[in-house]
C-alpha positions as CSV (number, residue, x, y, z in Angstrom):
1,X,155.6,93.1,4.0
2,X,158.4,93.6,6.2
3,X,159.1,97.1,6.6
4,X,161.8,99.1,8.5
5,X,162.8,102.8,8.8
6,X,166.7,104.0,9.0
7,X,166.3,107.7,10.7
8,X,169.1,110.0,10.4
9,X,169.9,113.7,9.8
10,X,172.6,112.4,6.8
11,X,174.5,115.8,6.8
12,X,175.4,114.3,4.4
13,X,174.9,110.9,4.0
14,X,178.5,109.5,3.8
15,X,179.9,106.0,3.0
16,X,179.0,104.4,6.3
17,X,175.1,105.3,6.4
18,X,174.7,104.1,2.8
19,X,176.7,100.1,4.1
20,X,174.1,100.5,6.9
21,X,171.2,101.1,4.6
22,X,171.9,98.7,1.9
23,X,172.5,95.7,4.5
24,X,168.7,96.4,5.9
25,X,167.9,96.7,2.1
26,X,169.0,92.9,2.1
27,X,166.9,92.5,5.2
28,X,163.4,93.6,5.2
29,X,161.5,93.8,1.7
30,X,161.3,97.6,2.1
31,X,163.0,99.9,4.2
32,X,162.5,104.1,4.2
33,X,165.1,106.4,4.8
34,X,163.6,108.5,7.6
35,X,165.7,112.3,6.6
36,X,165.1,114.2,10.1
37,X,165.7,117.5,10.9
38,X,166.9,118.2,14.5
39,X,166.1,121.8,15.1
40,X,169.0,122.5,17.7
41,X,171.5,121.7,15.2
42,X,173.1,123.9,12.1
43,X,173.0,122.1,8.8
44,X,174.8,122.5,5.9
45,X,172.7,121.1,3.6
46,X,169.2,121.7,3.5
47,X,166.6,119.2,4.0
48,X,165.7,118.7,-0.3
49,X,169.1,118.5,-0.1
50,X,169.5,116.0,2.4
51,X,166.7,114.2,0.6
52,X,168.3,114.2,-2.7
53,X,171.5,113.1,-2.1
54,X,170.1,110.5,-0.3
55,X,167.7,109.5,-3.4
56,X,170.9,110.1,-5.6
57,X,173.0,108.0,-3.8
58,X,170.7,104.9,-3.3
59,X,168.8,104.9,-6.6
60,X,170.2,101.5,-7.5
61,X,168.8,99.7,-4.1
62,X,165.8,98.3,-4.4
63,X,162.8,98.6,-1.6
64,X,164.1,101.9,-0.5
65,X,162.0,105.0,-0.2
66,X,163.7,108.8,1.1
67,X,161.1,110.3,2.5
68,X,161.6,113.7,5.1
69,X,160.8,112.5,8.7
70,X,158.3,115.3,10.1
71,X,158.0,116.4,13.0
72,X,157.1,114.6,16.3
73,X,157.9,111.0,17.5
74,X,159.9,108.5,15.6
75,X,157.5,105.1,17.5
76,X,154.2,107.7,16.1
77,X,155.6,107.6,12.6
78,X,156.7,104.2,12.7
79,X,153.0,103.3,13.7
80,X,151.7,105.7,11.3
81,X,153.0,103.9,8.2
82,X,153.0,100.5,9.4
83,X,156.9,100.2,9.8
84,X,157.7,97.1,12.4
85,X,161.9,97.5,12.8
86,X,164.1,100.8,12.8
87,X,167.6,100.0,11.9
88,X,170.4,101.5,13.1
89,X,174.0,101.5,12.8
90,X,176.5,101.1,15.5
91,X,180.1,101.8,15.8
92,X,181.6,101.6,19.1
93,X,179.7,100.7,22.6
94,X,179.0,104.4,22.7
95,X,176.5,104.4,20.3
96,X,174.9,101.2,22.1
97,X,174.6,102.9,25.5
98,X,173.3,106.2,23.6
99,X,170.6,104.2,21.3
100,X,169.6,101.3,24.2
101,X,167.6,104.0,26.1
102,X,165.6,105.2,22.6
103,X,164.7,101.5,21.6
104,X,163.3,100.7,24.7
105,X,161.4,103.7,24.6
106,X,160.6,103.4,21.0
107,X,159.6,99.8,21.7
108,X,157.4,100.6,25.2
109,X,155.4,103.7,23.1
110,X,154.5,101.9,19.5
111,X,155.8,97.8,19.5
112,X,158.6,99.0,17.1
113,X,161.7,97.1,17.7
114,X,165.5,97.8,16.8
115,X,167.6,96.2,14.8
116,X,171.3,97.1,15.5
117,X,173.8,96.8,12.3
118,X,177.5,96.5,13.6
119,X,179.5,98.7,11.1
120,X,182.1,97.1,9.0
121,X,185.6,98.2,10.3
122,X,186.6,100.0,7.5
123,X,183.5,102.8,8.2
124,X,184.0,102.8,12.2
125,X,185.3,106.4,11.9
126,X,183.0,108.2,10.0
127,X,180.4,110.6,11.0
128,X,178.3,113.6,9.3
129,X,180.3,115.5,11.8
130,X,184.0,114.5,11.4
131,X,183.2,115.1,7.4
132,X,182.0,118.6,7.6
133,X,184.7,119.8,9.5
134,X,187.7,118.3,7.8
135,X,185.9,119.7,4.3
136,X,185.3,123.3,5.8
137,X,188.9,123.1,6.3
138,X,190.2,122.0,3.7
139,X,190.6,118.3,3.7
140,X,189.8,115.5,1.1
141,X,186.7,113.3,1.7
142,X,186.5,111.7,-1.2
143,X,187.1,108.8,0.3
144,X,184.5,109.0,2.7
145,X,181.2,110.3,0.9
146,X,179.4,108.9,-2.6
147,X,180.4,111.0,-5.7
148,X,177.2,112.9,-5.8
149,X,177.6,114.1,-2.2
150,X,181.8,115.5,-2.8
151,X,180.2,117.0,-6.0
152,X,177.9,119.3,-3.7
153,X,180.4,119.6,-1.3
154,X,183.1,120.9,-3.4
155,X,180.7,123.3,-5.0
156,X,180.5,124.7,-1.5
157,X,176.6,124.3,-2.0
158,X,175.3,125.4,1.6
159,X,171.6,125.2,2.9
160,X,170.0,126.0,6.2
161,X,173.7,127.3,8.0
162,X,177.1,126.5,8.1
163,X,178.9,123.3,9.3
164,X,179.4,122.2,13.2
């Protein structure tokens, strides 16, 4: 069984993560969305969630598992659960030169290789980031997110701190 891992914080998971995800869905026969929690950051939404927006939002894929990352090296829980690829989205040579260094590394510690998914066009804007901020002020992201994440986000539900 091929079997691949898509990390991410998804705070929140937004239209772009969930292309990503289901194109490595069409890949590998499962793949298991990684949720992470990067303790230098503030969240908005807690890690359950994270986890269930995630699970919400790609309940019609098949092969894919949400599952919270844990603590301690992505290559040591790759190896632990016998996952051979992590997938990751790119969407500008930026991301490349900031995720070349990791999947080398990732590579060298455990065997795991990278798979890089260009983004479709249409999604080369978005970010976790960009859609917290224009909803804490104000803006529409409908356009951006899967109905289940706006829902929470116009409900103004908050979890471990505010938006950054």
């Amino acid at each position: 069984m091929r079997r691949a891992v898509c990390p991410g914080s998804f705070d929140p998971i937004h239209n772009g993560h969930l292309e990503v995800i289901a194109r490595a869905a069409g890949l590998f026969d499962e793949v298991v969305v990684a949720v992470s929690t990067n303790y230098a950051k503030k969240y908005r939404f807690s890690l359950e969630e994270r986890m269930d927006m995630a699970r919400e939002t790609l309940a019609s894929l098949q092969g894919i598992i949400v599952e919270p990352m844990g603590d301690g090296l992505l290559a040591e829980y790759c190896r632990h659960r016998g996952i051979s690829a992590i997938v990751k989205g790119l969407r500008s040579s930026s991301d490349f030169d900031y995720e070349l260094p990791m999947a080398t590394m990732n590579r060298q510690l455990s065997g795991v290789e990278t798979v890089f998914l260009p983004a479709e066009a249409h999604y080369l804007h978005l970010s976790s980031t960009l859609i917290k901020e224009i909803s804490v002020l104000g803006g529409d992201v409908s356009d951006f997110v899967p109905r289940s994440v706006l829902r929470r986000i116009l409900a103004g539900e908050s979890g471990s701190g505010a938006a950054t």
